[in-house]
C-alpha positions in Angstrom: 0.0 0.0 0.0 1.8 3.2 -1.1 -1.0 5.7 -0.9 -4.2 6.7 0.7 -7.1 4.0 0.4 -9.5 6.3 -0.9 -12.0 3.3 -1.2 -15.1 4.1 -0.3 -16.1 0.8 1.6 -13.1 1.7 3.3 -13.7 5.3 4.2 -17.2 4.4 5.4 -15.9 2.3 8.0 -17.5 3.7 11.4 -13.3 3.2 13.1 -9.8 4.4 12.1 -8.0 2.1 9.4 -4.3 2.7 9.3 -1.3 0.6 7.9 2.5 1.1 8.8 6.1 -1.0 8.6 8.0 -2.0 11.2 9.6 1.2 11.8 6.7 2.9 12.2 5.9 4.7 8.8 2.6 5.5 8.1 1.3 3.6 4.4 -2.0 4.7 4.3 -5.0 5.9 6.7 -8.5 5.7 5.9 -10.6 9.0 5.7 -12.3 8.1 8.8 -9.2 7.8 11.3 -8.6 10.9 9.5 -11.5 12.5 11.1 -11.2 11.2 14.4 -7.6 13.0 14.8 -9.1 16.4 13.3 -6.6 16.5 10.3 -7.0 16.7 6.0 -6.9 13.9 3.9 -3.5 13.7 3.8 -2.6 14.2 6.8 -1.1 11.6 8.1 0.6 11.0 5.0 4.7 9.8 5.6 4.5 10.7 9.1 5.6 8.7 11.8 3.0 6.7 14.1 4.8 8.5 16.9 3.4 11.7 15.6 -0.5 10.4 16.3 0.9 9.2 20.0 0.8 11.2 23.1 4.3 10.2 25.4 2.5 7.3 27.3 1.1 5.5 24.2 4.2 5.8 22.4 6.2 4.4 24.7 3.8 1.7 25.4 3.7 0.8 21.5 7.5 0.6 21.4 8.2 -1.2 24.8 5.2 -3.4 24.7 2.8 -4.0 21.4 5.8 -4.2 18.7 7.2 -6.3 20.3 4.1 -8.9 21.3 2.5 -8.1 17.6 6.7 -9.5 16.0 5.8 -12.8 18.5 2.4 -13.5 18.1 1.0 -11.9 15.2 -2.2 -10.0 16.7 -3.5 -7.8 19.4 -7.0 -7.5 20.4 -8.7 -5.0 22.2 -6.0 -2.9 23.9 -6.6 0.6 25.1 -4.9 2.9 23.8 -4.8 7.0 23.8 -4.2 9.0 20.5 -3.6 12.6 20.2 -5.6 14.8 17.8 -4.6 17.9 15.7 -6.0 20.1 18.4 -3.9 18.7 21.1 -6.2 17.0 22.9 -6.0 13.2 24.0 -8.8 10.6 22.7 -9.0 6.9 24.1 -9.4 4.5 21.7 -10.0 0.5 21.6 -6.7 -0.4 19.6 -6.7 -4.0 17.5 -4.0 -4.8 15.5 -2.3 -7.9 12.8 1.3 -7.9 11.4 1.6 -9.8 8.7 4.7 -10.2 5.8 8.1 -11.0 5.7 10.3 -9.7 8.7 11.9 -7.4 5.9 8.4 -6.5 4.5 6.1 -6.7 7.1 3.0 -4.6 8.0 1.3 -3.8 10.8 -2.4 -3.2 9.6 -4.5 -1.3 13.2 -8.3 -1.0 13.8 -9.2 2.2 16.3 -12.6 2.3 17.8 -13.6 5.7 19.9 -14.3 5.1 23.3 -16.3 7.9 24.2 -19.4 6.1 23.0 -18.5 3.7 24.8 -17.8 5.3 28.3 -20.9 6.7 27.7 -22.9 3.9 27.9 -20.9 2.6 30.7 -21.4 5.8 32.4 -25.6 5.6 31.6 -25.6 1.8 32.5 -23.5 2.7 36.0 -26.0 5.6 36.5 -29.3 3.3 35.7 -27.5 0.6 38.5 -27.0 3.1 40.8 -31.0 4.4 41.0 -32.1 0.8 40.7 -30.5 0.4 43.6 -31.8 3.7 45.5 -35.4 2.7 44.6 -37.9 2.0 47.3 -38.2 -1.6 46.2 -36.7 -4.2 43.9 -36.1 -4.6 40.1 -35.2 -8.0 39.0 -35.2 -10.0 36.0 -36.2 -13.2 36.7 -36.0 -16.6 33.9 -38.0 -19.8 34.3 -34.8 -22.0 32.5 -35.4 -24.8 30.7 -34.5 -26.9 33.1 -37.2 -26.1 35.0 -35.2 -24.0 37.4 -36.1 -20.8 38.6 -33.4 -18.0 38.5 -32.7 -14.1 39.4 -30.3 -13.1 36.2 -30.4 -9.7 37.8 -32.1 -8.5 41.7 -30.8 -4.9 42.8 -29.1 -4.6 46.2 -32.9 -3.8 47.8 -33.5 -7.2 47.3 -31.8 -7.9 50.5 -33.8 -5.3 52.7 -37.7 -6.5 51.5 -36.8 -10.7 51.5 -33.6 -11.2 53.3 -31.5 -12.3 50.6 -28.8 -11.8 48.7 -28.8 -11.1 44.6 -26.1 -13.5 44.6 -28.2 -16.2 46.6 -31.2 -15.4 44.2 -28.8 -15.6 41.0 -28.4 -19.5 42.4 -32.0 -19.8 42.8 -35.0 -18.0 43.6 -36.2 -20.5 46.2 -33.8 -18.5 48.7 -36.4 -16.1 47.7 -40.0 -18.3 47.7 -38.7 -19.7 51.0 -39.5 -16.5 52.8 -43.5 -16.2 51.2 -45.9 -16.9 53.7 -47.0 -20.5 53.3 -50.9 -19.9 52.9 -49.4 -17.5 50.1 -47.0 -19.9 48.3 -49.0 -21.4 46.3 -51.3 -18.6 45.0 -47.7 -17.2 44.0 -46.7 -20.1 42.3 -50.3 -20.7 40.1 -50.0 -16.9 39.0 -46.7 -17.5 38.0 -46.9 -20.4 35.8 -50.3 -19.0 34.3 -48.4 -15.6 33.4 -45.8 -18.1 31.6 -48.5 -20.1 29.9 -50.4 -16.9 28.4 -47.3 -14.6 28.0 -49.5 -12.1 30.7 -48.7 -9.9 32.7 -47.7 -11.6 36.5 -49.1 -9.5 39.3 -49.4 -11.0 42.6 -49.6 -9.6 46.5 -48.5 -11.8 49.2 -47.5 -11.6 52.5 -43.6 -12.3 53.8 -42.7 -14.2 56.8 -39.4 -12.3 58.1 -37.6 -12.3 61.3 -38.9 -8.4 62.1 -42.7 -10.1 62.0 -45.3 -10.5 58.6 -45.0 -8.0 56.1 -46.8 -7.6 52.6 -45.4 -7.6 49.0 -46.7 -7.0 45.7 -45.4 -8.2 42.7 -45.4 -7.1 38.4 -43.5 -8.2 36.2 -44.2 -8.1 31.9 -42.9 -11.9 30.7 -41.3 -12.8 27.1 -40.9 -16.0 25.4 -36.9 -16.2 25.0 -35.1 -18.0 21.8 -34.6 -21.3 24.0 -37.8 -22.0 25.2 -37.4 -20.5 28.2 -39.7 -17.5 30.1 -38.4 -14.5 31.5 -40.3 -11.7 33.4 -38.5 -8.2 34.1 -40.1 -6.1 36.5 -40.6 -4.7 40.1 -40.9 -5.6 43.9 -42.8 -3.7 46.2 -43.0 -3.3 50.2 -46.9 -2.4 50.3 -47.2 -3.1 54.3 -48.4 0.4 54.9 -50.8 -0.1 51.9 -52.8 -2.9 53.4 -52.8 -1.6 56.8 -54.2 1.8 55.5 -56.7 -1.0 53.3 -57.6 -2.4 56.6 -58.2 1.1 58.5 -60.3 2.2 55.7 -62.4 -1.1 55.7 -63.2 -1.1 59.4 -64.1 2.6 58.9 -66.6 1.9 56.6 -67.9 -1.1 58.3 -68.1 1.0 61.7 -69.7 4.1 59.6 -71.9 1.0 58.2 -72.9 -0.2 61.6 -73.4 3.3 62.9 -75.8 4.0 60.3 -77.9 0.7 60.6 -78.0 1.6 64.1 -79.3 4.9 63.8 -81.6 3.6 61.2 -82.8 0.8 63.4 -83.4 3.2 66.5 -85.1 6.0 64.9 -87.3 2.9 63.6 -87.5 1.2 66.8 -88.1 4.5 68.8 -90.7 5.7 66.5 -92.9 2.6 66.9 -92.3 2.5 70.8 -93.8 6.1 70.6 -97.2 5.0 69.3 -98.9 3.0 71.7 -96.7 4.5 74.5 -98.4 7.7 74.2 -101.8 5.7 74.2 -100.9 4.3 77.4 -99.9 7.9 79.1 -102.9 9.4 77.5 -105.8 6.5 79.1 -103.5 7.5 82.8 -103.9 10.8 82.5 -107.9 10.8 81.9 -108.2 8.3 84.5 -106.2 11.1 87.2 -108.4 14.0 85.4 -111.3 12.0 84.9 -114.1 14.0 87.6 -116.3 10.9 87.3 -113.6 8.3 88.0 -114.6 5.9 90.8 -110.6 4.8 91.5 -109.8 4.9 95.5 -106.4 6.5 96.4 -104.7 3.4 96.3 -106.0 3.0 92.5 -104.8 6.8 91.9 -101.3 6.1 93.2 -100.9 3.0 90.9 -102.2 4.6 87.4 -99.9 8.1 88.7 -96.9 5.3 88.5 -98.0 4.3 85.1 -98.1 7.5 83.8 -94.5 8.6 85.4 -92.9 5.7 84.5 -94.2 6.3 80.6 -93.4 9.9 81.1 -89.3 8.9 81.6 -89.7 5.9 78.6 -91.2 8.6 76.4 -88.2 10.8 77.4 -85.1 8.4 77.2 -87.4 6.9 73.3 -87.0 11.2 72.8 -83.3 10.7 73.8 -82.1 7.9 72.0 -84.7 9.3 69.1 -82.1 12.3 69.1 -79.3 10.8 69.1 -79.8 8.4 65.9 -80.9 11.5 64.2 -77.7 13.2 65.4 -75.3 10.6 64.4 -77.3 9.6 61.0 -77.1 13.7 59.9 -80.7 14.1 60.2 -80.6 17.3 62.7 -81.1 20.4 60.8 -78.6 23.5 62.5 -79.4 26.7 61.2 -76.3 29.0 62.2 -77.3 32.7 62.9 -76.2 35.9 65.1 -77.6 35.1 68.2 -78.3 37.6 71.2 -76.9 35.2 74.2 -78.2 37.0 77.3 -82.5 36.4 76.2 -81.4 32.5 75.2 -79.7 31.8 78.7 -82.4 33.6 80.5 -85.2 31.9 78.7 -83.5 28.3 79.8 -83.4 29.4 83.9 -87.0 30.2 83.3 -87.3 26.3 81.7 -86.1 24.6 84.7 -87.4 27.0 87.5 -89.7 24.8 88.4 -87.4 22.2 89.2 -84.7 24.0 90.9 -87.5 24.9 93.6 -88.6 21.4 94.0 -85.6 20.7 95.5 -84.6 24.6 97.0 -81.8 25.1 94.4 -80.9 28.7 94.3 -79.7 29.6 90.7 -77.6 32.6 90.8 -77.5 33.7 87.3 -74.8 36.6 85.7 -75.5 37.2 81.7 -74.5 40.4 80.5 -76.1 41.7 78.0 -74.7 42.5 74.0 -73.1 39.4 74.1 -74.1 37.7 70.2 -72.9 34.1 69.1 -73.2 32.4 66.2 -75.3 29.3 66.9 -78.7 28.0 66.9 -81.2 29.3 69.4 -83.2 26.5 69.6 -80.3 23.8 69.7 -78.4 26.4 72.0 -81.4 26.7 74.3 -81.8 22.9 74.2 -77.4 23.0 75.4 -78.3 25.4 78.2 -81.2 23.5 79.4 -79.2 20.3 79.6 -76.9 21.7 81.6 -78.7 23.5 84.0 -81.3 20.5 84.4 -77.8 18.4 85.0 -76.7 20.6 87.6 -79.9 20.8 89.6 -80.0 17.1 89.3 -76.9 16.5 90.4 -76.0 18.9 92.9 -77.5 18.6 96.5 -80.8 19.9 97.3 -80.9 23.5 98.8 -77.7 24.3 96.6 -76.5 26.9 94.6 -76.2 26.3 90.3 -74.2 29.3 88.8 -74.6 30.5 85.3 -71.8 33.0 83.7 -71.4 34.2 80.6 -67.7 35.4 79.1 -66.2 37.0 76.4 -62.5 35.0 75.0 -62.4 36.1 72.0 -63.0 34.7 68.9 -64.8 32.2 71.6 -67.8 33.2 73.9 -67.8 31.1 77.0 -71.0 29.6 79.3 -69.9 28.2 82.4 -72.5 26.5 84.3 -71.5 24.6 87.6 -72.9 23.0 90.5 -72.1 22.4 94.2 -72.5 18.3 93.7 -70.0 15.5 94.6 -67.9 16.3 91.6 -66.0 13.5 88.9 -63.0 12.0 89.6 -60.2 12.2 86.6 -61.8 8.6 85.7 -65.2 9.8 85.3 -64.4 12.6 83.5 -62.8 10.2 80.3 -66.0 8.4 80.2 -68.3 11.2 80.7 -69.5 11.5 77.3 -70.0 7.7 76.5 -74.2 7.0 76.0 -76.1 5.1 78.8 -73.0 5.5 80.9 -74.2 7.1 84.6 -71.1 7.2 86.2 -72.8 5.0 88.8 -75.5 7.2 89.7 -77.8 4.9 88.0 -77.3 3.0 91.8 -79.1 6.7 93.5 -82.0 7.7 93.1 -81.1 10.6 90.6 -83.4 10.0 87.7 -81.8 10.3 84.8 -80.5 7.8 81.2 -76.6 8.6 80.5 -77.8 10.3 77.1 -77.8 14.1 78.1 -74.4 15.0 78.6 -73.9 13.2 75.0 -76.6 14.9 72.9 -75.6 18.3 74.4 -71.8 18.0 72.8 -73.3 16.7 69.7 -75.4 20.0 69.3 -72.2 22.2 70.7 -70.1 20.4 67.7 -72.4 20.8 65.6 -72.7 24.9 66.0 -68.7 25.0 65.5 -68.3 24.8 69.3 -66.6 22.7 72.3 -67.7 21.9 75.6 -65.0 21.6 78.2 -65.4 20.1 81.9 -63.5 20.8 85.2 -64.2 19.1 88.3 -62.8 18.2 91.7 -64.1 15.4 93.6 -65.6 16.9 96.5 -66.3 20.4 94.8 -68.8 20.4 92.7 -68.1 20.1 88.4 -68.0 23.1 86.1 -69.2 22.9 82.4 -67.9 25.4 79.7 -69.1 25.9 76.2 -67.2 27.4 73.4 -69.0 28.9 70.6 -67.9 31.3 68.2 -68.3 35.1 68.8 -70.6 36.8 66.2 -68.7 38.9 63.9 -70.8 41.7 65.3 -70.3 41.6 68.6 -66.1 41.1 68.4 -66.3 44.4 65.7 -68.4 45.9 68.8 -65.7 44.5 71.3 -62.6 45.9 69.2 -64.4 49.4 69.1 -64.9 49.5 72.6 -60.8 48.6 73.5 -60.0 51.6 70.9 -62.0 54.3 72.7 -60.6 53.6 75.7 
């Protein structure tokens, strides 16, 4: 070869052709090598191969590759810098033959960039790096034709959601089955071979039995019929443990939201019939005691005025428990409005007047007036009521109930309290928990556990709280929260700036 193979199958060549002696004389370069090393056509024409060599690769081609190509013949896939016309270094994959009499002979060399190359490298390095930062596992897993069951590839997180090594699932991925719950196995196994049968998608969740306790997994993996026969699948592992116990949370949610409802449903039902033919009964007792003409002897009197208060307290706790299922099911209507406090609160003392002086309660009452909440007068008079009645009830005869009312902004405060044995801290956690006394279903205290629970119904339903402080021996104090009425708090603020 004495000049430049200008041959266009030559040229085309996607790596650097060159040929040189023995001494290192360039014969001919093809257009390509050309290219890579930034020069003309002819630029490498009766140079020296040194010329194309940074130091390192010069002295490597004269100490070391010469020398093996005189004794063996070839060199394959040696790396191997070159410089460029520009001065920069490139790396190259260098392949070489010599062929020809010692006298005569040729070395003909094959360069092949390597920045595509590192590239790759770099991008497969990169892609091996996230698989292994992922929350889970990506695996590529190959049914051989043997019949054996193989990881060809698990990253590291493998390890974290089974307890096993890639390296023990390359040998087998029964290291892996092993740690399946056994009520699960099989369910894995028949989705498996069913994927491999219909080339379909594998998906399967299944529970893990690891030393930390149970734990869930779910698996999906694509398969594809391989040129031997064999099945592989490529896809992902995850941990979905949180998953099923947020499944489980949601399910007894519903079921409890499912039972609440029936209940309510069932009550208001229930309730509603009892109603009926109980009001029959209390109506007949009450013309009997009003009856002028009635011929019943005091004895007869007594009896049919024990009919009638004992259907007087069913037809309140059927009113109760009526309340409460309409409560809980969202059947009580709350119309929110400004609402002048002081005429509500006073209105409720009036209520239960009569029963404070049955037994000599003194109610010493303090509502000052342009107090305005937003609420519902007739639910917030119903609130007030309860408490009061509560209080009477509760506290001892010829006591004193208190009533206050107090501005905390954006909050207006009622604070009714009593002078009765007062709640232990015990008492006060189950306070609010329906048909539950406190033991004073063992006095004579009438009364059915459902008050206290349909009065902080109604205060959370106006936006509100109710709060309790009590000290066994001294009495309990009740406190509602409802908002303060954009009205009053402008009148408030006004007030604070003029003076």
């Amino acid at each position: 070869m004495g000049s430049l193979i200008s041959s266009t199958e030559w040229d085309e060549l996607p790596c650097g052709l060159l040929t040189l002696n023995d001494s290192g004389q360039i014969v001919s370069a093809n257009a390509h090598l050309q290219h890579m090393l930034g020069l003309g056509e002819a630029g490498l024409m009766g140079t020296h191969v040194d010329d194309m060599l940074p130091p390192a690769s010069r002295q490597m081609y004269h100490s070391y590759l010469m020398p093996l190509l005189r004794q063996q013949g070839h060199i394959d896939e040696i790396a191997l810098p070159l410089k460029r016309a520009d001065g920069l270094y490139m790396d190259t994959m260098f392949n070489a033959c010599r062929s020809g009499a010692s006298d005569q002979a040729l070395v003909r060399c094959a360069f092949f960039p390597l920045k595509e190359q590192r590239r790759l490298e770099s991008q497969l390095l990169h892609a091996k790096r996230a698989a292994e930062q992922i929350p889970g596992v990506l695996f590529h897993l190959r049914h051989e034709t043997d019949g054996e069951l193989r990881f060809h590839y698990a990253s590291e997180g493998l390890r974290a959601l089974f307890g096993v090594s890639p390296r023990e699932a390359a040998a087998s991925a029964n290291h892996v089955l092993a740690k399946v719950h056994s009520e699960d196995i099989q369910a894995v196994l028949s989705s498996l071979q069913q994927s491999a049968n219909l080339l379909t998608p594998w998906r399967v969740e299944y529970r893990v039995e690891l030393p930390t306790g149970m734990q869930w997994r779910e698996t999906y993996a694509s398969p594809q019929l391989d040129s031997d026969g064999g099945v592989s699948w490529h896809g992902y592992i995850l941990d979905i443990t949180e998953r099923k116990a947020l499944e489980v949370v949601r399910r007894d949610k519903a079921a409890a939201e499912h039972a609440s409802r029936a209940k309510s449903e069932f009550l208001a039902r229930i309730s509603h019939e009892l109603r009926t033919p109980l009001n029959g009964i209390l109506g007949f007792a009450q013309l009997l005691l009003m009856d002028p003409r009635s011929v019943l002897d005091e004895g007869q009197r007594r009896r049919v005025a024990c009919i009638e208060t004992s259907g007087q307290t069913l037809l309140s706790l059927i009113n109760e428990v009526m309340d409460i299922a309409r409560i809980e099911s969202g059947g009580v209507h709350i119309s929110i409005d400004e609402v002048d406090l002081a005429p509500v609160l006073l209105e409720a003392v009036t209520i239960v007047e009569t029963m404070a002086a049955q037994r000599q309660v003194v109610m010493d009452v303090d509502v000052t007036g342009g107090h305005r909440v937003r609420a519902d007068v007739q639910r917030l008079r119903q609130v007030v009521i309860n408490l009061l009645s509560n209080a009477i009830k509760y506290g001892p005869a010829g006591g004193v109930v208190r009533m206050r009312a107090c501005l905390e902004p954006p909050w207006l405060r009622i604070i009714v309290s009593d002078q009765g044995p007062g709640l232990t801290p015990e008492q006060q956690a189950q306070l609010f928990q329906p048909f539950n006394r406190l033991g004073a279903e063992r006095t004579s205290t009438e009364g059915h556990g459902l008050g206290l629970v349909i009065t902080r119904h109604l205060v959370q339903l106006m936006g509100g709280r109710i709060l309790v402080n009590s000290v066994p021996g001294q009495g309990a104090c009740f406190g509602v929260l409802l908002p303060q009425a954009a009205s009053s708090a402008a009148q408030a603020i006004s007030g604070t700036m003029s003076s």
